[in-house]
N, CA, C and O atoms as a DFTB+ gen file, in Angstrom:
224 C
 N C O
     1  1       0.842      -1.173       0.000
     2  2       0.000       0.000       0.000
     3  2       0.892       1.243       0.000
     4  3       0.937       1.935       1.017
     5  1       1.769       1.638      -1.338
     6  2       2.600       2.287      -1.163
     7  2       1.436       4.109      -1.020
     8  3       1.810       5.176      -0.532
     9  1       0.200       3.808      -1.591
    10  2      -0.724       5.478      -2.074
    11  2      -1.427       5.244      -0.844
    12  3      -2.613       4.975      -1.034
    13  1      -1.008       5.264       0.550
    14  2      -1.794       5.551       1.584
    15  2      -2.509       6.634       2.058
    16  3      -1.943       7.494       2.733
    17  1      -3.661       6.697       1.792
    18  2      -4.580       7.593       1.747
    19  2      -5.094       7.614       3.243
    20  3      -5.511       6.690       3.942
    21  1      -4.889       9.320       3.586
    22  2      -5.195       9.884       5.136
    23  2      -6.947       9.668       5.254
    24  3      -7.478       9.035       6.166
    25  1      -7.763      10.405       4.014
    26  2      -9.243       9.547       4.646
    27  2      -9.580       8.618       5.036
    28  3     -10.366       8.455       5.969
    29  1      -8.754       7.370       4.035
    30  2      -9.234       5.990       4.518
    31  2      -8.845       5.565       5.725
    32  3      -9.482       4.625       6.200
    33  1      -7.878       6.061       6.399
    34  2      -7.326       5.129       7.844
    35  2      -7.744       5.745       8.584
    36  3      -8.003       5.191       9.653
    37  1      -8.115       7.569       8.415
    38  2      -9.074       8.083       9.242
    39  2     -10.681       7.232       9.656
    40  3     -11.009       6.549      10.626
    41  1     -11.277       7.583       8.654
    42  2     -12.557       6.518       8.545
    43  2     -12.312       5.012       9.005
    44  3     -13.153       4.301       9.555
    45  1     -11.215       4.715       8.732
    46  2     -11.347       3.140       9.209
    47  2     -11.042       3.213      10.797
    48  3     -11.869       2.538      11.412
    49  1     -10.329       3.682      11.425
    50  2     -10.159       4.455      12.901
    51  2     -11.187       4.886      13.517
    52  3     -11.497       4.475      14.635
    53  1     -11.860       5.790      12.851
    54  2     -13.135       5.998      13.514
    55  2     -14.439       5.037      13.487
    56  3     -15.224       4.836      14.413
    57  1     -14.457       4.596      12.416
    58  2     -15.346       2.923      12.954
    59  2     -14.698       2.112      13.943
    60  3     -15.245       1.781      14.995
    61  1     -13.524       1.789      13.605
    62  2     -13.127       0.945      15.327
    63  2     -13.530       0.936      16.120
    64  3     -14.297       0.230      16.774
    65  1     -12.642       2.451      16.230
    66  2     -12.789       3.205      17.837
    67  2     -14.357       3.446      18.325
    68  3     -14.479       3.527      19.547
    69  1     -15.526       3.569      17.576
    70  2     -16.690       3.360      17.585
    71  2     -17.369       2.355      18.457
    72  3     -18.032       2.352      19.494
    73  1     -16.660       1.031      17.096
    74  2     -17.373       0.173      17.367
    75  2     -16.815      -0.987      18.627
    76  3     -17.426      -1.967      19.054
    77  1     -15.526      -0.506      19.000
    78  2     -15.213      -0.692      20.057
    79  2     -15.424      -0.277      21.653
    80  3     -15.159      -0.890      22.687
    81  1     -16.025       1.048      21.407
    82  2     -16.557       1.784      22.325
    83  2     -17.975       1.454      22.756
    84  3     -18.332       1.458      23.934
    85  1     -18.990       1.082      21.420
    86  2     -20.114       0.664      21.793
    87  2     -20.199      -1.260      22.372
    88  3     -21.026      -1.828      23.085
    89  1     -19.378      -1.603      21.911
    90  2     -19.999      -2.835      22.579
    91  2     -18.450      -3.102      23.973
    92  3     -18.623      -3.845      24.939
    93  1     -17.607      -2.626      23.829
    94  2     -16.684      -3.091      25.276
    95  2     -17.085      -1.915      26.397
    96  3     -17.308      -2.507      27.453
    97  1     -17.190      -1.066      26.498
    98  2     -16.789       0.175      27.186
    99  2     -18.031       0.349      27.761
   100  3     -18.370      -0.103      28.855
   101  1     -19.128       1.422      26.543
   102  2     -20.386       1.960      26.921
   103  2     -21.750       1.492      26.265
   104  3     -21.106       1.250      25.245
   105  1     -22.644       1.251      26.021
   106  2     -23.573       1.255      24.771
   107  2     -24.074       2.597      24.397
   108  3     -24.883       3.150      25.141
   109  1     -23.509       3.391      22.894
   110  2     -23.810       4.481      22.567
   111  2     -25.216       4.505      22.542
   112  3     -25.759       3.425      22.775
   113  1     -25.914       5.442      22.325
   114  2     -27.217       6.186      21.580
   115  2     -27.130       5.939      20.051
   116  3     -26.169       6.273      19.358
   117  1     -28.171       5.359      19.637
   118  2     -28.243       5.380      17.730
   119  2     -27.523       7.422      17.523
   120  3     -26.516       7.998      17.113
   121  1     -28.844       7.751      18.116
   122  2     -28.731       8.863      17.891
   123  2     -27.245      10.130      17.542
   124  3     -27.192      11.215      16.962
   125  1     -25.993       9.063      18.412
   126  2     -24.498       9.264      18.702
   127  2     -24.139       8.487      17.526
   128  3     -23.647       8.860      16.461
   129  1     -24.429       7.513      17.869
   130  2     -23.347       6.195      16.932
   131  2     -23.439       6.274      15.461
   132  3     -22.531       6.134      14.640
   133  1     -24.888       6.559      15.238
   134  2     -25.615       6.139      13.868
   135  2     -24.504       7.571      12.531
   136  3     -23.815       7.205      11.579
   137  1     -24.704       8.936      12.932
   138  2     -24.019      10.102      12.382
   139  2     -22.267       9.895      11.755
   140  3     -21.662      10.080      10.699
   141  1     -21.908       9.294      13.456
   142  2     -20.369       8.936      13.379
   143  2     -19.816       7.956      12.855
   144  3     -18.606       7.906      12.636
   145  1     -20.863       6.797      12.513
   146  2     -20.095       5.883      12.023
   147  2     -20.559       6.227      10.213
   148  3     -20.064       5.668       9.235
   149  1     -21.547       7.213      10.210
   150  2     -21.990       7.017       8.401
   151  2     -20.903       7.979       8.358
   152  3     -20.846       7.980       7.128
   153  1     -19.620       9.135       8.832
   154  2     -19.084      10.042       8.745
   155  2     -17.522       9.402       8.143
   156  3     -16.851       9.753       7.173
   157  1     -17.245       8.087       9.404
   158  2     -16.764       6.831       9.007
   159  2     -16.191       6.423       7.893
   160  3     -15.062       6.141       7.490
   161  1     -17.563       6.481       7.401
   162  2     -18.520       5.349       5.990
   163  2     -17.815       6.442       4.675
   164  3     -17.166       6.173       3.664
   165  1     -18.312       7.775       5.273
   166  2     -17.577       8.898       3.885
   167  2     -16.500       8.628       3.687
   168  3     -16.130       8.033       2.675
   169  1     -15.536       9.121       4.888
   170  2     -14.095       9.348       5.001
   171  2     -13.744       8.666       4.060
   172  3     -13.104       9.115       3.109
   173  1     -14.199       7.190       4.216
   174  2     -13.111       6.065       3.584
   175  2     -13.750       5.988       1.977
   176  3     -12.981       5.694       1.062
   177  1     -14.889       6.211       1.757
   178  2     -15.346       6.513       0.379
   179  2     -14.733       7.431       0.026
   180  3     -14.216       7.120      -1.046
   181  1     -14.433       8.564       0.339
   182  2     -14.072       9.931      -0.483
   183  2     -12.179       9.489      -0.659
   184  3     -11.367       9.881      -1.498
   185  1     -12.025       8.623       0.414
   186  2     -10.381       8.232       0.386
   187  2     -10.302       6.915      -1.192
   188  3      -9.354       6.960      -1.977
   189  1     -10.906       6.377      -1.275
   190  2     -10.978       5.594      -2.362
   191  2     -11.093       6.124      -3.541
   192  3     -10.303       5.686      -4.377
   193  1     -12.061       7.188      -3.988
   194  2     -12.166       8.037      -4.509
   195  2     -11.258       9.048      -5.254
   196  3     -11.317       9.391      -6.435
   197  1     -10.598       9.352      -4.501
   198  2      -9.173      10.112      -4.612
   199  2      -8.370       9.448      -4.924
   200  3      -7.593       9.961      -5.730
   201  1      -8.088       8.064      -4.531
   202  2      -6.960       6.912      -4.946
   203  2      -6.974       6.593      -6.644
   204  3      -6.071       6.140      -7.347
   205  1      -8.531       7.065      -7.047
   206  2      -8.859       6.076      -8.220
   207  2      -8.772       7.577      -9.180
   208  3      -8.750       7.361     -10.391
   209  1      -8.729       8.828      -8.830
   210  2      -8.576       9.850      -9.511
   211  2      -7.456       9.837     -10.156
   212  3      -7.330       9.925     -11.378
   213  1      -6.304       9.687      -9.068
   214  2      -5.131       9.700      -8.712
   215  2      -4.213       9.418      -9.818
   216  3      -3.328      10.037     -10.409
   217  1      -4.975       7.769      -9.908
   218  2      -4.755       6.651     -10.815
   219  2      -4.743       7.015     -12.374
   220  3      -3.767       6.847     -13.105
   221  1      -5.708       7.423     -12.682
   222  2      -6.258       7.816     -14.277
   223  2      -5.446       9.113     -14.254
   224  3      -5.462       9.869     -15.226
């Protein structure tokens, strides 16, 4: 993975840390969890995105 892209490991970090938080630690609120993890969900889309621009 020499084109390491800062959205994607962002986004993939913040689902972890999420989804590690909701089931070891605390049980979030949808209302918490549901925003942060679709924010997640972008990061690493818009990081793929950019990889494949990049490319062409």
């Amino acid at each position: 993975m020499k084109n390491q892209n800062i959205f994607i490991s962002l986004g993939i970090v913040i689902y972890i840390v999420m989804s590690g938080i909701d089931k070891f630690v605390y049980r979030l609120p949808n209302m918490v969890y549901i925003p942060i993890a679709i924010l997640g969900i972008i990061l690493i889309l818009i990081g793929f995105l950019k990889i494949k621009k990049d490319n062409h």
